[in-house]
C-alpha positions in Angstrom: 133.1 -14.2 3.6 135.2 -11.3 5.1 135.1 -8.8 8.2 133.1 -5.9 9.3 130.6 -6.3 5.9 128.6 -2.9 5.0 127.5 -3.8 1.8 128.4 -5.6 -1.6 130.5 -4.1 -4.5 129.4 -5.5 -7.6 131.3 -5.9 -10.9 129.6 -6.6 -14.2 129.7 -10.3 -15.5 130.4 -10.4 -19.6 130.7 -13.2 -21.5 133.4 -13.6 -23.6 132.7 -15.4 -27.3 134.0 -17.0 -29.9 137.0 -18.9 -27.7 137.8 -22.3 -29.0 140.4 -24.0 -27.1 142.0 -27.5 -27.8 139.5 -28.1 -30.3 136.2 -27.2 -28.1 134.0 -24.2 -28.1 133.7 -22.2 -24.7 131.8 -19.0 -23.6 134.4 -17.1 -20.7 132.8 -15.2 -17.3 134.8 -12.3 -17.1 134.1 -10.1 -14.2 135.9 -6.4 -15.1 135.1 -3.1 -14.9 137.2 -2.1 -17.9 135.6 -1.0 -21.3 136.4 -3.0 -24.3 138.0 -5.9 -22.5 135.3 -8.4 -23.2 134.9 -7.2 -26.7 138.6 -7.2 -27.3 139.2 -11.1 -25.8 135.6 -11.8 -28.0 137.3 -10.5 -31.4 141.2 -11.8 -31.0 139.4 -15.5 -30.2 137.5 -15.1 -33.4 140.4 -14.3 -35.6 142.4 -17.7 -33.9 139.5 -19.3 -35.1 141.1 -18.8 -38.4 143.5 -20.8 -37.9 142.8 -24.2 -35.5 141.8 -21.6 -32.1 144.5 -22.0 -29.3 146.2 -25.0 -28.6 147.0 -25.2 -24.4 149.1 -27.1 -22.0 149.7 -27.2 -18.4 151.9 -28.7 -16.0 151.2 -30.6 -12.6 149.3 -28.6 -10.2 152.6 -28.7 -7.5 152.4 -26.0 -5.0 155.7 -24.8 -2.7 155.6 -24.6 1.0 158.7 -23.0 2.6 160.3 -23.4 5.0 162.8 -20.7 6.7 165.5 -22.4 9.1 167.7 -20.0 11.2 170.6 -19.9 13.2 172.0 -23.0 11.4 175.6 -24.1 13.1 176.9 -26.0 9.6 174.8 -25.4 6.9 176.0 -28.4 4.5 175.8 -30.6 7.1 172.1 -29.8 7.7 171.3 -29.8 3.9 172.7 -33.1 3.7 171.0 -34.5 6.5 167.5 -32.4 5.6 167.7 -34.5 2.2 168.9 -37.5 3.4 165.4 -37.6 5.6 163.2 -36.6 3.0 160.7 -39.5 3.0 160.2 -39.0 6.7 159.5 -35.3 6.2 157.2 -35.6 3.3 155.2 -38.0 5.5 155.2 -35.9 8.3 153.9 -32.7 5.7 151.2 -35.6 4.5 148.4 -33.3 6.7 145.0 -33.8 3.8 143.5 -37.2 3.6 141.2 -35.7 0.9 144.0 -34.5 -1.6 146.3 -37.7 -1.1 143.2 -39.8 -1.9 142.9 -38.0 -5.3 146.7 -38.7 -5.7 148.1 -35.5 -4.7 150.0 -34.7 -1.6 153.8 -34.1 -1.0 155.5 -35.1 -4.1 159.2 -33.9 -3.4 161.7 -31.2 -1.9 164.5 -29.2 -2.2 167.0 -27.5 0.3 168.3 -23.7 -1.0 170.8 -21.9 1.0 171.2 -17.9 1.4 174.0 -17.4 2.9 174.4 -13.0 3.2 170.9 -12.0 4.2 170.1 -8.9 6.8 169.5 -11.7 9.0 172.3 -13.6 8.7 172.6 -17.2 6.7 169.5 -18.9 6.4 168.6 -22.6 4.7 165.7 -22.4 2.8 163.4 -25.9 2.3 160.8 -26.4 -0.2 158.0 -28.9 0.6 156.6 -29.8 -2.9 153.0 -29.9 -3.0 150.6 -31.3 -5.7 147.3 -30.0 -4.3 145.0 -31.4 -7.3 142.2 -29.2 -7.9 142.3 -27.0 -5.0 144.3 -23.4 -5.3 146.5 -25.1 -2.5 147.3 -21.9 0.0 145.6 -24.1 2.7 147.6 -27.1 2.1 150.6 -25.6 1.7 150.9 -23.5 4.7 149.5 -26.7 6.5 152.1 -28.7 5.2 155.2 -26.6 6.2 153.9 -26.0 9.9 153.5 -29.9 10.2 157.0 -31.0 8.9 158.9 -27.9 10.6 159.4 -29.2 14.0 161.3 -32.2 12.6 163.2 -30.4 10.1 164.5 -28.2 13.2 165.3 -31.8 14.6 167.4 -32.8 11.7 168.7 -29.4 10.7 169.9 -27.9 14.2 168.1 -25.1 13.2 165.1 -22.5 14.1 162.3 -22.3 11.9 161.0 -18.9 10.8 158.7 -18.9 8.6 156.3 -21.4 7.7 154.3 -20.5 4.6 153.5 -21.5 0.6 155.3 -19.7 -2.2 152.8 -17.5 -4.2 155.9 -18.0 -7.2 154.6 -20.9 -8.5 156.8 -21.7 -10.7 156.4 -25.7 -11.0 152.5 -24.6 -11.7 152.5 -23.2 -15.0 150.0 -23.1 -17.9 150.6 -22.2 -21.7 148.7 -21.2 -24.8 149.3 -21.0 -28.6 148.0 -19.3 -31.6 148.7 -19.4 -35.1 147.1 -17.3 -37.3 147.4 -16.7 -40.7 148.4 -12.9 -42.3 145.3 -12.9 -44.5 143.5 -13.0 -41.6 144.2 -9.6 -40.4 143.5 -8.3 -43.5 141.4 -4.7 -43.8 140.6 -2.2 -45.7 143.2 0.3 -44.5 146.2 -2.6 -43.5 147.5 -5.4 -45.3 147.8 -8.6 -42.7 151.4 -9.1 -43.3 151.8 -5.2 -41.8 149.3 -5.3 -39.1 151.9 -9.0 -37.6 155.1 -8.1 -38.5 153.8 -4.8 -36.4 152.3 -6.8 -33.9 155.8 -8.7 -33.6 157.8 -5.6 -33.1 155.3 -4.3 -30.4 156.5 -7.7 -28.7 160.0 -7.4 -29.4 159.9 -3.4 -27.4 157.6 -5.2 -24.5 161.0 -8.0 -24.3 163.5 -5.6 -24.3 162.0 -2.6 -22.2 160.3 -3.0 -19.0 158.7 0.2 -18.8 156.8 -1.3 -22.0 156.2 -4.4 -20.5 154.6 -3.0 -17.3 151.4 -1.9 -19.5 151.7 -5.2 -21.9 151.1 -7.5 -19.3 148.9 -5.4 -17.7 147.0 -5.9 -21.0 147.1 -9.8 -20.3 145.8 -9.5 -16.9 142.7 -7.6 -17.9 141.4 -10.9 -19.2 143.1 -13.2 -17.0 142.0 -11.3 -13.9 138.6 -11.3 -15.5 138.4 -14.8 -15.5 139.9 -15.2 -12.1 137.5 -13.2 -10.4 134.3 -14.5 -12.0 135.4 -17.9 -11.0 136.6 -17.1 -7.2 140.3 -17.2 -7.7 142.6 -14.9 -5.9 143.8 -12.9 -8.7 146.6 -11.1 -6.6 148.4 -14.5 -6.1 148.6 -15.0 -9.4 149.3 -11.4 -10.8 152.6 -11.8 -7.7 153.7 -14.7 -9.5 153.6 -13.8 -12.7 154.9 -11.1 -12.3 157.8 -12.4 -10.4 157.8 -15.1 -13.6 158.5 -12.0 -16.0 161.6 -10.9 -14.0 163.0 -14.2 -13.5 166.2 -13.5 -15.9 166.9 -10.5 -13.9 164.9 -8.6 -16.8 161.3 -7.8 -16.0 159.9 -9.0 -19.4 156.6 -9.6 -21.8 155.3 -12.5 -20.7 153.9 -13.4 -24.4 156.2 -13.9 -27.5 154.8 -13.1 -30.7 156.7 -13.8 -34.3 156.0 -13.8 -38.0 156.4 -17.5 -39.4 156.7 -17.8 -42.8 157.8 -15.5 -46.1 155.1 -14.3 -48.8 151.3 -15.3 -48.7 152.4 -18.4 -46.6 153.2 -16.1 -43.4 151.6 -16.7 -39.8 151.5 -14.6 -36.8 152.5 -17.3 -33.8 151.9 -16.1 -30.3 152.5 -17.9 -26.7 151.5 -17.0 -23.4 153.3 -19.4 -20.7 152.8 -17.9 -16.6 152.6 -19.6 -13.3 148.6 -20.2 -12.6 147.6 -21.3 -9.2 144.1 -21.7 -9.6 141.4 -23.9 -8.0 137.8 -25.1 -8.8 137.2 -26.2 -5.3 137.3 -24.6 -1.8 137.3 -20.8 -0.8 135.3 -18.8 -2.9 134.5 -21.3 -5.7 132.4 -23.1 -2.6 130.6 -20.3 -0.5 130.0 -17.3 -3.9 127.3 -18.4 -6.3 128.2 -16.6 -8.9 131.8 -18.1 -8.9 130.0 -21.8 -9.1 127.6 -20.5 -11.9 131.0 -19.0 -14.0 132.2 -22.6 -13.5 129.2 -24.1 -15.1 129.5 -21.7 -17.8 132.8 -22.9 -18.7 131.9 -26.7 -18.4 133.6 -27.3 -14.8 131.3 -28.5 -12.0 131.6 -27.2 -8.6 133.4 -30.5 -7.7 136.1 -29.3 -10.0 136.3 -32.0 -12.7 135.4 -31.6 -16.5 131.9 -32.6 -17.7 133.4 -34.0 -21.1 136.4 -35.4 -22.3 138.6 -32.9 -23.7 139.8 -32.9 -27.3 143.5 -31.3 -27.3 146.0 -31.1 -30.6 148.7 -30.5 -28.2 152.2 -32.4 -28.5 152.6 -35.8 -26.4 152.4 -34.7 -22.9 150.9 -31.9 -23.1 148.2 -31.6 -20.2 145.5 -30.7 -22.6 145.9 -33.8 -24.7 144.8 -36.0 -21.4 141.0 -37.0 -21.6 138.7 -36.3 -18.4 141.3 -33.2 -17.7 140.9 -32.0 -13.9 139.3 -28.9 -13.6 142.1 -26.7 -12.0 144.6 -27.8 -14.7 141.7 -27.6 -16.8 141.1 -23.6 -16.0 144.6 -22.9 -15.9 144.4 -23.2 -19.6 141.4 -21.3 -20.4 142.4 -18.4 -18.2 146.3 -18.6 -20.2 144.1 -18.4 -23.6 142.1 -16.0 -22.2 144.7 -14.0 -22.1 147.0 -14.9 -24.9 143.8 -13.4 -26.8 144.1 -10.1 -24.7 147.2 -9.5 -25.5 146.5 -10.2 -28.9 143.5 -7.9 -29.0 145.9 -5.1 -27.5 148.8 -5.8 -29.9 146.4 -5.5 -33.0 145.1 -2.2 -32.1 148.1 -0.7 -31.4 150.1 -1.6 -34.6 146.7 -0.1 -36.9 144.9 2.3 -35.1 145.9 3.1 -32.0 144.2 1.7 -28.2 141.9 4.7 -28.0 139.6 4.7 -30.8 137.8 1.5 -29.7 138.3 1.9 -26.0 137.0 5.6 -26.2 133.9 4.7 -27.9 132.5 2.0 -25.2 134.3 4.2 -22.5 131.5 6.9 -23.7 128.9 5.2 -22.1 130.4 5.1 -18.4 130.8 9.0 -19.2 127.2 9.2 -19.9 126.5 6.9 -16.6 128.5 9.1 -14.9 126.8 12.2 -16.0 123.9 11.1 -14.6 121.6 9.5 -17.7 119.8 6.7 -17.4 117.8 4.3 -19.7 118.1 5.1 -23.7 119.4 9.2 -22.8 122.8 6.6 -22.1 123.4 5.5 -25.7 121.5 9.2 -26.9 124.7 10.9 -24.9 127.0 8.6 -25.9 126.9 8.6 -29.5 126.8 12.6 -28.9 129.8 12.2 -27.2 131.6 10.0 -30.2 130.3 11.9 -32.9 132.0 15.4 -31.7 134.7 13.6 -30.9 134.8 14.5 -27.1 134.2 12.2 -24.6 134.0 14.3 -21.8 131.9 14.4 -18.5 130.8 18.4 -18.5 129.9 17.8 -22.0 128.1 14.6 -21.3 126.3 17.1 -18.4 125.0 19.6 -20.5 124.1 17.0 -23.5 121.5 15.8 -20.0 120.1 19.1 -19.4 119.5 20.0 -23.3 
């Protein structure tokens, strides 16, 4: 799969429970190294099952393939004429039989100008992309080489660079939750406490961005999960979401979480809407094994399309109320509940008890790994560790040699 190979580094493979999305129960691969992820995704999905579970959407899976034109004599003049020949171009950028047979293909364009770069003006075309089930890098980057020679024709121009957009903007997925305060209800917190502090966690993760580094960080550690179980390139997505969050010139939560509601009758109500670029066929989902096994897990073949029809409560249009759902578009929206739930998980702990108390007490065993014990001396050193309160590795070291 790569260069110079020496070996494999493995990850574990959890499974995350409880999930029901759009009405249907799913089991989630989630390939992390992180203590308390899987549990954390596993009991968030259970309390949405309080409610209806999490309701998804997506949009078309539309890819964008740029186009860099230089040295441009009248810019206008070349916009206009770039847009006056678009049906010639999107032909010409028409380079896989394969996806336009599935109805995908060039769908569109747009022409953006920057005029005071280091490198002088430049006209910037978009080639619009609907790559169907496939992540699209391939077909985008295709795309723009092939149409570039005549858009230098029309424009006047040199073409620079040639290559897809990894903000994919036009590729989006969303999840909801609704939940109701009851459901959060414990011995030590009332639910309407633990959302109306779950809500104000959000409302510092909008409004600082030194807070909403580690939030969505949160929300990656189950959407990366899911990503690399499945054979997606996680870094593509992470650069576009993360671009996503800054888009008002603000980096930004990408959740929002509010209290619905007054009295017994209040709700927590949380979203999750990013840019997704995700496939279920070619690269990794086709030559790893353990990426097409993740895919059965979740219901998706290897040929990325859905084994059932899928039952959505989404709104009129929404992507999850179509029946026989592709599986990229299809994935999009597990991975976006996936980690809506994360996020919730995160939230929850931090407006009771704090992040540490759970996380510490699985993080005990990698201490006790670490220390070197094996077989039961793990969870023997481990609940040592908890019990005195100090999870530490010389202590896990001479806990071994007693």
């Amino acid at each position: 799969m790569v260069e110079n190979v020496v070996g494999r580094f493995s990850m574990p493979l959890g499974i995350g429970a409880n999930f029901l999305i759009d009405g249907r129960d799913y089991l989630i691969p989630m390939a992390v190294e992180e203590p308390s992820v899987v549990a954390g995704a596993s009991s968030a999905a259970l309390l949405a099952r309080a409610g209806v579970g999490f309701k998804t959407g997506c949009t078309d899976p539309i890819m964008i393939a740029q186009i860099q034109l230089l040295d441009v004599a009248d810019a206008s003049k070349a916009k206009r004429a770039i847009l006056a020949s678009q049906e010639k171009i999107l032909a010409c950028a028409d380079t896989s039989p394969t996806i336009s047979q599935l109805g995908g293909g060039p769908q569109g364009m747009e022409v953006r100008y920057l005029p005071d770069t280091e490198a002088g003006p430049m006209l910037i075309v978009h080639l619009f992309i609907d790559c169907r089930d496939a992540m699209g890098a391939n077909a985008a980057n295709t795309a723009a080489e092939a149409a570039a020679p005549l858009i230098e024709q029309i424009s006047g121009g040199r073409a620079g660079l040639r290559i897809l957009s990894n903000l994919s903007d036009r590729r989006r997925a969303w999840a909801e939750v609704e939940i109701a305060a009851k459901a959060f209800d414990s011995n030590d917190y009332s639910g309407r406490e633990v959302i109306r502090g779950i809500a104000e966690a959000n409302a510092f993760a909008i409004a600082d961005p030194y807070r909403a580094t580690t939030h969505n960080k949160g929300i990656f550690n189950g959407v990366d999960a899911v990503l690399l179980a499945t054979g997606n390139d996680w870094r593509a997505v992470e650069a576009g979401a993360h671009a996503w969050a800054a888009r008002g010139g603000q980096y930004r939560a990408l959740t929002d979480w509010h209290v619905r509601g007054c009295g017994d009758s209040e709700t927590l109500h949380g979203r999750l809407e990013l840019p997704l670029a995700v496939g279920t066929v070619g690269g990794a989902t086709r030559s790893h094994a353990s990426a097409q096994i993740a895919l059965k897990i979740l219901g998706l073949d290897v040929d990325g399309q859905e084994e059932f029809s899928t039952e959505s409560g989404g709104s009129a249009g929404d992507a999850g109320a179509e029946s026989g759902l592709q599986g990229a578009r299809r994935l999009s929206q597990i991975v976006a509940a996936v980690g809506l739930a994360q996020n919730l998980a995160a939230l929850r702990a931090l407006a009771t008890t704090g992040i540490q108390k759970g996380h510490m007490r699985l993080h005990a065993r990698q201490v006790a790994v670490a220390a070197g014990a094996r077989g039961e001396a793990v969870e023997r050193i481990a609940g040592q560790l908890i019990a005195e309160g100090s999870i530490r590795l010389e202590r896990a070291k001479e806990l071994l040699r007693m």
